[in-house]
N, CA, C and O of each residue as an XYZ file, in Angstrom:
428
protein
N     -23.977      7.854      8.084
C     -23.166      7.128      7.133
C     -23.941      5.882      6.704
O     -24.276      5.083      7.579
N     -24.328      5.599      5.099
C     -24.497      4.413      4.837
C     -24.103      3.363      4.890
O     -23.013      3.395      4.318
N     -24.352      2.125      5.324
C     -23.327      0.957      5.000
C     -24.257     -0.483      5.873
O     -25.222     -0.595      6.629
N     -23.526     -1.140      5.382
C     -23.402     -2.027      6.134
C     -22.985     -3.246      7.124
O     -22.747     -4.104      6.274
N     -22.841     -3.619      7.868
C     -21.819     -4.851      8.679
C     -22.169     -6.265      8.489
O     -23.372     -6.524      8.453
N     -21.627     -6.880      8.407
C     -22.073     -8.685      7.983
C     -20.946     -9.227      9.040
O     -19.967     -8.497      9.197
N     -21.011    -10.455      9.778
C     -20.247    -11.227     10.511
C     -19.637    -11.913      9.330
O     -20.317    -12.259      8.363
N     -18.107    -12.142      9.435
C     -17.335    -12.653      8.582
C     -17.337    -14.067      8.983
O     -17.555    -15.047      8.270
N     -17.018    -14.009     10.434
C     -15.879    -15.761     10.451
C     -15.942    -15.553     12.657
O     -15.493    -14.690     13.411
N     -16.347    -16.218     12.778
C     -16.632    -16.598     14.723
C     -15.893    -18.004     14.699
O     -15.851    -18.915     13.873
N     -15.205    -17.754     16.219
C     -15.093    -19.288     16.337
C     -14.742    -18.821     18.132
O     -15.079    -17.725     18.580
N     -14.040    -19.860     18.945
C     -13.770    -19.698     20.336
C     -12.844    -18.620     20.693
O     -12.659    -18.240     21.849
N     -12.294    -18.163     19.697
C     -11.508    -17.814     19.776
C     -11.457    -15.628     19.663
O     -10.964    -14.750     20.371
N     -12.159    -15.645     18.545
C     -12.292    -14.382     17.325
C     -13.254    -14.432     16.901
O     -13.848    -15.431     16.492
N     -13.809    -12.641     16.933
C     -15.110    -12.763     15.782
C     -14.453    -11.521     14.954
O     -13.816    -10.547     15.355
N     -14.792    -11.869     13.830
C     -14.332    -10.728     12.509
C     -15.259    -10.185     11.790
O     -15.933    -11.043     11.219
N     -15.614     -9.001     11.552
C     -16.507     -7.818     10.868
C     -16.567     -7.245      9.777
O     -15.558     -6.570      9.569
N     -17.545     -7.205      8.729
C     -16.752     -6.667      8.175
C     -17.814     -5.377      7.652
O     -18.963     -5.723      7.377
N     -17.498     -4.076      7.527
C     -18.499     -3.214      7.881
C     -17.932     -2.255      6.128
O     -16.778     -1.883      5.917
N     -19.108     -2.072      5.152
C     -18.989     -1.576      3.714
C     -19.690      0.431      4.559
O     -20.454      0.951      5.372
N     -18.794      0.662      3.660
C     -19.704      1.995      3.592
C     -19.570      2.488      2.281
O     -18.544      2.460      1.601
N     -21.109      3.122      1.844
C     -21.375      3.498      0.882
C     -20.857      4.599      0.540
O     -20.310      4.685     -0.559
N     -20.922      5.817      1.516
C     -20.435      6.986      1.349
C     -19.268      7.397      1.375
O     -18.852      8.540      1.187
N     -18.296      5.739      1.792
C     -16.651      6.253      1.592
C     -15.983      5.692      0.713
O     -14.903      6.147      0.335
N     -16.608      4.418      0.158
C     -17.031      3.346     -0.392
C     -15.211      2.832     -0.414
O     -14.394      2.902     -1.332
N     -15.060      2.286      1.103
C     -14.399      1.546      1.693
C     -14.763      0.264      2.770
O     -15.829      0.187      3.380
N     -13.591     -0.771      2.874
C     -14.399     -1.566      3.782
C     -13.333     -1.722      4.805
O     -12.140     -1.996      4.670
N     -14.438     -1.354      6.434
C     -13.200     -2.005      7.208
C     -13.342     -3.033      7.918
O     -14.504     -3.348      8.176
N     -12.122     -3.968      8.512
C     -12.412     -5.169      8.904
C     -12.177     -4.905     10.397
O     -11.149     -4.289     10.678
N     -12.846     -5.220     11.218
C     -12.593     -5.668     12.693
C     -13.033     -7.001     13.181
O     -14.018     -7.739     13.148
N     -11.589     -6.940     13.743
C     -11.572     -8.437     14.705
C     -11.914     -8.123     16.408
O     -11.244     -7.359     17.104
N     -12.896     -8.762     16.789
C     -12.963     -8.946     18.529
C     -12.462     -9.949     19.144
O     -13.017    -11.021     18.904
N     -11.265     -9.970     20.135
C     -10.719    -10.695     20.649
C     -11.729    -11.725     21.526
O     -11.847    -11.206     22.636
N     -12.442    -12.879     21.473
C     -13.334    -13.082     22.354
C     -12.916    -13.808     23.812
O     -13.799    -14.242     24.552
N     -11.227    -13.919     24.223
C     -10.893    -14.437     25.568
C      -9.521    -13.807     25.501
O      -9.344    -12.814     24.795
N      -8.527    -14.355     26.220
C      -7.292    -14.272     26.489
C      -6.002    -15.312     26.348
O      -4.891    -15.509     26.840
N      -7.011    -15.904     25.222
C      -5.481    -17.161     24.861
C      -4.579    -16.776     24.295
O      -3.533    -17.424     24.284
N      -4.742    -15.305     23.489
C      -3.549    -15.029     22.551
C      -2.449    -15.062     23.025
O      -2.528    -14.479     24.106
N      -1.021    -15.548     22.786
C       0.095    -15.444     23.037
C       0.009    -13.611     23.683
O      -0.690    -12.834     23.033
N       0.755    -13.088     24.942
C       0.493    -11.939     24.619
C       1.938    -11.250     23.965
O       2.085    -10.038     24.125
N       2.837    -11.905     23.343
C       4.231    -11.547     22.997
C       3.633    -11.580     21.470
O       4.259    -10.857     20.694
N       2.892    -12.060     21.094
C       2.380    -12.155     19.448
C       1.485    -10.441     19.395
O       1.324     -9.645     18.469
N       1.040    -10.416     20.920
C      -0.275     -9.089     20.928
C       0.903     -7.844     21.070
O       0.663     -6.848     20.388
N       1.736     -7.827     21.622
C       3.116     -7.259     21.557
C       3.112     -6.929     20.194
O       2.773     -5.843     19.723
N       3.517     -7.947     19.562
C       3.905     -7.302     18.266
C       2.876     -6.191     17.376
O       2.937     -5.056     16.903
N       2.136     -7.062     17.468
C       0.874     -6.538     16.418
C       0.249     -5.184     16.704
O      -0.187     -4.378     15.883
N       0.297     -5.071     18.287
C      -0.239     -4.034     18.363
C       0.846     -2.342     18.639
O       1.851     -1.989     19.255
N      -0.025     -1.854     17.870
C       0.939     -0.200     17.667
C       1.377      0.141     18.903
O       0.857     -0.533     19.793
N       2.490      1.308     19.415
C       1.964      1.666     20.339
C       2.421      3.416     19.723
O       1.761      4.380     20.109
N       3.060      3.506     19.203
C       3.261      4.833     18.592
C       2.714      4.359     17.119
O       3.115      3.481     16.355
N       1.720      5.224     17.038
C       0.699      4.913     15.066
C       1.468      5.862     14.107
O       1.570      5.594     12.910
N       1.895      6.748     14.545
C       2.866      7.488     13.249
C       3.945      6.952     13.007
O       4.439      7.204     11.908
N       4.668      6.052     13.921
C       5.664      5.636     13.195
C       5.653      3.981     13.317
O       6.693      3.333     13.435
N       4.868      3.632     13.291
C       4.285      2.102     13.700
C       5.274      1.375     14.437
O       5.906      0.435     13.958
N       5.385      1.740     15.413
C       6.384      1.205     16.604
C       5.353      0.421     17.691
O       4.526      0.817     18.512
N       5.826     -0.851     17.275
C       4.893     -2.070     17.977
C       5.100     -1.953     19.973
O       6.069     -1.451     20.543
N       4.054     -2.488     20.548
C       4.325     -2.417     21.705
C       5.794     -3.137     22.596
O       6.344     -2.945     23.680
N       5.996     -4.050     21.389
C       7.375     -5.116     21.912
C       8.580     -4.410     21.612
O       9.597     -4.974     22.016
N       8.775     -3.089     20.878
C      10.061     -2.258     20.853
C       9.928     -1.309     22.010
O      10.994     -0.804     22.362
N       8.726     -0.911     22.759
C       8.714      0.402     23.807
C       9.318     -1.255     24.733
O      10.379     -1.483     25.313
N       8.505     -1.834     24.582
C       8.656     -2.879     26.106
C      10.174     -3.165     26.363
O      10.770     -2.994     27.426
N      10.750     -3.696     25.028
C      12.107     -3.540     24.965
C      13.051     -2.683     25.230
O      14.237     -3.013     25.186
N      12.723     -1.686     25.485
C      13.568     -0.280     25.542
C      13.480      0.050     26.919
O      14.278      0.733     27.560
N      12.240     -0.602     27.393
C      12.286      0.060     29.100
C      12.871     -1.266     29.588
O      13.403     -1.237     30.697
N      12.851     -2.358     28.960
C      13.629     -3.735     30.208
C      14.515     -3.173     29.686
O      14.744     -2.773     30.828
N      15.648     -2.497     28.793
C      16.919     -2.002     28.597
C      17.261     -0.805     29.737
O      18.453     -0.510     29.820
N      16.558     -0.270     30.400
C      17.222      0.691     31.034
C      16.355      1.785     30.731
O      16.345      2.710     31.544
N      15.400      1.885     29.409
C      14.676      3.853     29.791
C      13.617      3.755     30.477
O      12.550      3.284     30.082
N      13.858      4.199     31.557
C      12.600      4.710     32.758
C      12.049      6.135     32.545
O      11.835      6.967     33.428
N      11.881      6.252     31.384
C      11.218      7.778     31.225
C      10.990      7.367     29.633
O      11.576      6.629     28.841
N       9.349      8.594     29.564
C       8.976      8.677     28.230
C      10.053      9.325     27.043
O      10.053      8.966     25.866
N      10.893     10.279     27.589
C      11.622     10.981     26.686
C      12.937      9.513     26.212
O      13.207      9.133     25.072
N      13.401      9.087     27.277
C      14.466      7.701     26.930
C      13.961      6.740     26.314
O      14.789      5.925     25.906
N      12.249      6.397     25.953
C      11.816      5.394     25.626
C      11.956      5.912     23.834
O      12.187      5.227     22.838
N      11.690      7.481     23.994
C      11.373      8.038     22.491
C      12.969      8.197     21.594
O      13.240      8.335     20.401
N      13.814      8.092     22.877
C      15.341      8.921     22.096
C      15.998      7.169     21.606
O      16.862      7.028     20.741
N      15.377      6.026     22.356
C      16.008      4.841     22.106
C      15.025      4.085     20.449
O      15.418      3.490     19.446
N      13.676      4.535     20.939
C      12.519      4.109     19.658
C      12.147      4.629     18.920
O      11.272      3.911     18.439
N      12.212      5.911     18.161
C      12.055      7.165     17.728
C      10.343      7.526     17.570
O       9.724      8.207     16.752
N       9.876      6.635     18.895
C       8.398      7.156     19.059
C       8.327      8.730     19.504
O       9.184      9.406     20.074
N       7.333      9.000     19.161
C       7.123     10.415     19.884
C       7.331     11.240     19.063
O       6.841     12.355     19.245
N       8.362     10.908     17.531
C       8.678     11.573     16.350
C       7.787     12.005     15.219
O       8.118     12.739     14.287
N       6.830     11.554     15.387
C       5.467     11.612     14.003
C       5.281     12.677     14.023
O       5.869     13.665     14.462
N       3.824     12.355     13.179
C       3.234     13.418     13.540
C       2.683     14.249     14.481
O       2.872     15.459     14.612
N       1.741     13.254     15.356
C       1.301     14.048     16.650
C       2.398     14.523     17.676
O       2.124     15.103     18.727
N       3.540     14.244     17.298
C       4.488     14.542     18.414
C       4.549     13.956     19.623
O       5.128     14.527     20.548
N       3.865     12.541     19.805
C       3.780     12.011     21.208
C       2.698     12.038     21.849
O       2.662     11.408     22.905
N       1.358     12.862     21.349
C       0.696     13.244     22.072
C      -0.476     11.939     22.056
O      -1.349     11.815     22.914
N      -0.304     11.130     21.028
C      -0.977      9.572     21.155
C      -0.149      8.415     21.622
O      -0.735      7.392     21.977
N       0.917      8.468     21.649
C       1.545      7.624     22.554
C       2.361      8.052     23.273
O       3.393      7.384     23.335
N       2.298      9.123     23.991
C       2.897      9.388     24.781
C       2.691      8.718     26.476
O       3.506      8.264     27.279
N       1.090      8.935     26.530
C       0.448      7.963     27.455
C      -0.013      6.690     27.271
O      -0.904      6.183     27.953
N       0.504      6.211     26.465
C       0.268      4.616     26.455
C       1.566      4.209     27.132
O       1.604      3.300     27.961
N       2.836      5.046     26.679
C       4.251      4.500     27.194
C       4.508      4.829     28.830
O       5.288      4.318     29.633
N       3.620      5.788     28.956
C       3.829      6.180     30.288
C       3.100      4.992     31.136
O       3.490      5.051     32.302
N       2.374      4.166     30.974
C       1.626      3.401     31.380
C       2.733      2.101     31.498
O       3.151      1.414     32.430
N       2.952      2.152     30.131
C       3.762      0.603     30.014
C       5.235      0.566     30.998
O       5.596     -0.565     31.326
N       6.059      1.699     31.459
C       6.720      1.917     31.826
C       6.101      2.148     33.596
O       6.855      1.857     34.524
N       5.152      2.511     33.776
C       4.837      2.440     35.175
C       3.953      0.934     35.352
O       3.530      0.510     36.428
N       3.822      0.367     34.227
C       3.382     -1.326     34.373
C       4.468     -2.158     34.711
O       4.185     -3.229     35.247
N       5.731     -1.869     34.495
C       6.739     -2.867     34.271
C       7.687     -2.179     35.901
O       8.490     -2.991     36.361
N       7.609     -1.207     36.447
C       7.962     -0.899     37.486
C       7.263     -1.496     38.874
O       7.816     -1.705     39.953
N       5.816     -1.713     38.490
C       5.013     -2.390     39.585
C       4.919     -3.688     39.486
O       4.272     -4.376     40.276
N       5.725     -4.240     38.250
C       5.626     -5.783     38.035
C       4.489     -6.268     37.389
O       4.171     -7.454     37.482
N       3.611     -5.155     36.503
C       2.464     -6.236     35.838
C       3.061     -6.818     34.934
O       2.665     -7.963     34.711
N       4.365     -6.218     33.966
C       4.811     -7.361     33.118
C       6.292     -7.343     33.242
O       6.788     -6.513     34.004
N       7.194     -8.309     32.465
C       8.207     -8.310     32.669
C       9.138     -8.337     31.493
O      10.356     -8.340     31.670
């Protein structure tokens, strides 16, 4: 693939990318987190955890401090698992987040 990447914008915080390709002749941007100051209730939001139906990580998280201790209760309360892939990309991310919040990594 042709293209190229240029550094956008660095600081203590973030570095941002921004990478042209010729042959799709699209551009995409990536950000690298460079520590752990982010709020992680802001990283909650932002980040997907079901991509077909863009169901942020702070609605699964929400659904299991409500009571669903299972992937199928997390999907019947968030309508993750409904897309396209059928669950099969977040199916194990939720299974994770739900055996994270049982061992106490988050709350």
């Amino acid at each position: 693939m042709n293209g190229y990447e240029t550094e956008l914008q660095e600081d203590e915080h973030y570095m941002m990318y921004c990478h042209w390709s010729d042959d799709l002749g699209i551009i995409q941007v990536r950000s690298d987190i460079m520590d752990n100051q982010i709020d992680p209730r802001i990283m909650d939001n932002i980040t997907k955890t079901c991509i077909c139906r863009a169901i942020p990580r702070s609605k699964i998280k929400d659904a299991i401090r409500k009571g669903a201790d299972s992937v199928v209760k997390v999907n019947e309360v968030t309508g993750s698992g409904s897309g396209e892939c059928r669950g099969r990309r977040c199916g194990l991310k939720i299974k994770a987040l739900i055996d994270g919040y049982k061992s106490g990594e988050w709350e």
